[in-house]
Structure formats: structure tokens, C-alpha cells
N, C-alpha and C positions, 0 to 999 in steps of 0.2 A: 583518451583524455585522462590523465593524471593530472587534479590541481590542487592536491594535498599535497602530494610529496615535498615539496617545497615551502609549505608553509605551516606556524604554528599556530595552535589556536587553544583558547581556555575552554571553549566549548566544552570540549569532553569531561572538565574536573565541574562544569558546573551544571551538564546538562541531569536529570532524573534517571533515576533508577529505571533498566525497561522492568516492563509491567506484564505478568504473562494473563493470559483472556481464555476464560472456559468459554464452551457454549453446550449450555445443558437441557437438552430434549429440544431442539428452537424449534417451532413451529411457525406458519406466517402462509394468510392466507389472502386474497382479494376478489372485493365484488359485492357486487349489494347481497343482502341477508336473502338465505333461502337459492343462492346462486354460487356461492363462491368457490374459488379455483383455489386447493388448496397447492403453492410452488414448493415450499418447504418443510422438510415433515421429520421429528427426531432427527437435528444436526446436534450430536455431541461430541464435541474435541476438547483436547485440554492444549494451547499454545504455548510453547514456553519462553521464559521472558530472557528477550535476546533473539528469539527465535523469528527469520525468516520463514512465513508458510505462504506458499501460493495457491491462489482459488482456481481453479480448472473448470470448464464447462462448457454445452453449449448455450449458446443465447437463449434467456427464458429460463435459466436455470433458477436463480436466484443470488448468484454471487454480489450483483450491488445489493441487493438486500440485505445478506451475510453481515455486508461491512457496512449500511444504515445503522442497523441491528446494534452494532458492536460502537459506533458513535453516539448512539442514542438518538439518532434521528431517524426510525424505524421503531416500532412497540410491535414486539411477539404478539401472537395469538396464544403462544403454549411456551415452558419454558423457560431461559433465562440466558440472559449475557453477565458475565461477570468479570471483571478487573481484579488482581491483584487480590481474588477474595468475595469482593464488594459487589451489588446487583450496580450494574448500569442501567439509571432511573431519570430517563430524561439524558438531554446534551449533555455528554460527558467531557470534563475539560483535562482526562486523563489522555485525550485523544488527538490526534490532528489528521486532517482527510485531504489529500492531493488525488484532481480529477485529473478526466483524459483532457481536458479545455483548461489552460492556465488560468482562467475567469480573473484575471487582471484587472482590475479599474484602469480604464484607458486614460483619463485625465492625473491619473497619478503616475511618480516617476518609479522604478522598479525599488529605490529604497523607501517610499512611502507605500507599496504595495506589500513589501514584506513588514515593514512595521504594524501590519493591520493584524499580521496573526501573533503580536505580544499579547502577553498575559495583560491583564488591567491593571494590576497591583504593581507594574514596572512604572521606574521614575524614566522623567524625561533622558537626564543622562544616559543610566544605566541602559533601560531601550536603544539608543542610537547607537550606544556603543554594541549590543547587542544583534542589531542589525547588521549595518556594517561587518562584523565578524563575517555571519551568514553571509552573506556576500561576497564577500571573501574565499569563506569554504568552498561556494559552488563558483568559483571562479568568474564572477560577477564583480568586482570592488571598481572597478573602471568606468563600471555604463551606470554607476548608484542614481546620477542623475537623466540618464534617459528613460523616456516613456516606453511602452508595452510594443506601440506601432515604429522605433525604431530600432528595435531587434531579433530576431531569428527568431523562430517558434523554439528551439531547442534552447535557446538563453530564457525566453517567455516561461517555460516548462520548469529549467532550474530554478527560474523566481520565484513559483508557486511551489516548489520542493522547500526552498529556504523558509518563504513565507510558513507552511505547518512546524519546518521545526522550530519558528519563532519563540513556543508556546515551551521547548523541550520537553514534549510528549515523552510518555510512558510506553503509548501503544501509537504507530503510523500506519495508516491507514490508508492504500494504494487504488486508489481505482480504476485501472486499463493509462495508469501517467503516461505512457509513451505510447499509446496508441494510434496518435494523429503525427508521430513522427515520421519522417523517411528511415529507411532501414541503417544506414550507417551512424544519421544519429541517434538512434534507438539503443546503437549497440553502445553509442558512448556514453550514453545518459545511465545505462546499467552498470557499468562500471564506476559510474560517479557514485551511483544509489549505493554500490558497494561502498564505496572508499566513505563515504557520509555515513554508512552502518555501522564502517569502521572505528571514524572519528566521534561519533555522537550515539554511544547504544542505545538500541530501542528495539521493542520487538515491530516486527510489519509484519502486517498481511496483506497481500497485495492480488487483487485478481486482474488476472492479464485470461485472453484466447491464446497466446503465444506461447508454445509448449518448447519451446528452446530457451524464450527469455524466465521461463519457470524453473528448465534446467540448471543456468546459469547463477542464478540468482538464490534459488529455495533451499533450506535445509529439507523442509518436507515438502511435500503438492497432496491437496486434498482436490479430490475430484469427485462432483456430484454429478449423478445421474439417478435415473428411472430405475425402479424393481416394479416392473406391474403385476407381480404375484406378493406385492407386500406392502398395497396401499398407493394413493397417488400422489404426486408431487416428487421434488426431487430429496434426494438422500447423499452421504454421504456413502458411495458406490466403490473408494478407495484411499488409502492414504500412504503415500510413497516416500520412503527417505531417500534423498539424493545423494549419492556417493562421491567422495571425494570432497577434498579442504577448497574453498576460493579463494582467487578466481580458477574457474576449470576451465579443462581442454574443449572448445567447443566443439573438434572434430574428434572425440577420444569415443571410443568402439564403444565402452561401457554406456556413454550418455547417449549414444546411437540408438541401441539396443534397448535402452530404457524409454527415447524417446515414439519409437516404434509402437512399446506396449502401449504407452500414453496415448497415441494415437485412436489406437484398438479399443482404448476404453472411450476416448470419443467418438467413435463410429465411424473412423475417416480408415478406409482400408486400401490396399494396393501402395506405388509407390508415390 
């Protein structure tokens, strides 16, 4: 799927600056008092702005928390999320969050479902035309008026892509978006996330399970696991720069080799 190449768009001269996100000492525990499970323990990264980082893990890690955390709809136990500098205090509207479930309003049409993530401060104009664009970019401007139930979960999924950069986020925030796809459109949908990283900069963080589509995608992979000689909950256990400019060779020896170790850091051994 290429559906930039062929089109222009003002997006980019009008979208924000990306935003790069510390996270300093995070802690984040649950459970009633005198019980609790602590998941997260001393997560500190610095992300940089622009910078694709992917969340690694197994389930129960903490990676939606990670990215709660980082939208402000999660409050540490310990530590701090920070923006461009600034403590993230409550819903941060430096943010936008696309899940694994498009969460669509079904009674609305796909261009009223994206216009639900404009800023408030947009005029009626300016919004629609702003929509629209969106729409456009993820190669949607044809179906503006059809609803959620008469199109493909992979068209559903770029609605809710367009829908957060409604807002022209600083930080995009990923949480498993392609995860209820079939595999071929998974792969076209990360090429689009490319080509929209392209056209619209911003930093993401994106947690997937998928240690190929973290390949593909990441400048770096942060991967939390267990040290049980150094406290409980998870940590951050690795942090990897991925080699090579995008898009990369998905079958290139290097991303092979790299993928392998990734593995090993998740427990998953043999072939």
C-alpha cells in the first residue's frame, strides 16, 4: 500500500513539532493496600523526538501501562513521565492513543469518527477541512461517508490512525493497532504507519508482541523483563537500536540475527 506517493498534503507544514518523552525511575503497582503486585519497577528511558521506540514483552509486563502512563491516563506510584521537558499531570493533550480495536462509534460515518479526535479550539471550517486531508492521507477520502460496519477492519483501523492524528500530536501512542489484523494487512498497515511518520512527524511508541513488526518499524525496541536477583516487577531488561534506514529488508540476515536474540530475551527458544 503506497497512498502518499501520489498525493499532496499540508499536513506536514502544519502538523507540531514531535515531542520527545522521558520516563524517570516509573514505578506502578496494583492491588488493595498491604497486597500489592508491584508490575513496574525503575523504567527510565529518554525517547527522542521523532523517534520510533517499540515496547517488547511478554503479557503482564506492563507495556499498556507504559503507554497509560505516558498519556496520563495511568498515575505512577514512583517517578515521572515527562513531555518535551514538562511532568505529564493528568490527560495530556500533547498525546494521541490508537488501540488494537478501532472503538469507532458505529452510528457515525468514518469522517465524523475522525473529526471526534480535533482539538476543541478548531473552527467548523478549518476541522472539516482538516478531516478530510486525514482521510485522504490514509487513503480513505472515498468511504468519508460510510459507516464503521461497511468497511474492512484494515480501513476501520486507518480511521482510528487518522482519527489520533486529528489532534497533530507531539507524542503517538501505539497500543498493539494491528493486532486483530490478518497478517497481509498488518504488513500493509505498517508500511502506511511508515509513510504517515513520514508525512506527519511525531515521535511513537508503539507496543506490539510482534518482534518482526518491531523490526520493521523501530529505530530502537525497549524490552522489559524480570531480574529476580534485583527486585520484583518488570524492568527494563534491554534496549536495542535497529539497523539500517526504512523501510528494511524483511528477510536481511542482520534483522534475522537480531530477530533471534529478541526472541531469547523473550523466552521463546528453538526455531
Amino acid at each position: 500500500m503506497t497512498v502518499l506517493a501520489s498525493r499532496t498534503s499540508t499536513t506536514e507544514t502544519r502538523s507540531k513539532q514531535a515531542l520527545g518523552v522521558t520516563f524517570s525511575q516509573l514505578g506502578r503497582s496494583f492491588g488493595a493496600a498491604g497486597a500489592r503486585q508491584v508490575v513496574l519497577r525503575d523504567i527510565t528511558v529518554d525517547v527522542k523526538a521523532g523517534e520510533i521506540l517499540a515496547i517488547l514483552g511478554t503479557s503482564g509486563c506492563g507495556k499498556s501501562t507504559l503507554l497509560r502512563a505516558a498519556a496520563g491516563l495511568d498515575i505512577p506510584d514512583t517517578g515521572a513521565v515527562l513531555i518535551d521537558g514538562t511532568p505529564v499531570n493528568g490527560i495530556d493533550e500533547r498525546c494521541a492513543v490508537a488501540f488494537q480495536e478501532p472503538r469507532l462509534l458505529p452510528w457515525h460515518t468514518l469522517q465524523a469518527n475522525v473529526a471526534i479526535g480535533l482539538p476543541k479550539t478548531s473552527s467548523a471550517s478549518a476541522g472539516k477541512a482538516k478531516v478530510l486531508e486525514l482521510l485522504d492521507l490514509v487513503g480513505l477520502d472515498r468511504f468519508a461517508k460510510h459507516r464503521p460496519r461497511e468497511v474492512s477492519g484494515g480501513m476501520a483501523q486507518r480511521t482510528s490512525l487518522a482519527r489520533a492524528l486529528a489532534r497533530n500530536p507531539g507524542v503517538l501512542l501505539l497500543d498493539e493497532p494491528f493486532g486483530a489484523l490478518d497478517a497481509l494487512t498488518r504488513i500493509r498497515m505498517q508500511d502506511l504507519l511508515l509513510e504517515i511518520h513520514q508525512a506527519q512527524p511525531t515521535t511513537v511508541l508503539l507496543v506490539t508482541h510482534d518482534v518482526d513488526e518491531a523490526l520493521q518499524l523501530a529505530d530502537r525496541i525497549l524490552v522489559l523483563g524480570r531480574r529476580d536477583d534485583d527486585g520484583p516487577g518488570y524492568t527494563i531488561s534491554e534496549l536495542v537500536s535497529v539497523p539500517g534506514e526504512r523501510p528494511r529488508d524483511r528477510n536481511s540476515a542482520e534483522l534475522g540475527a537480531l530477530r533471534s536474540s529478541l526472541l531469547r530475551m523473550l523466552g521463546v527458544t528453538g526455531h
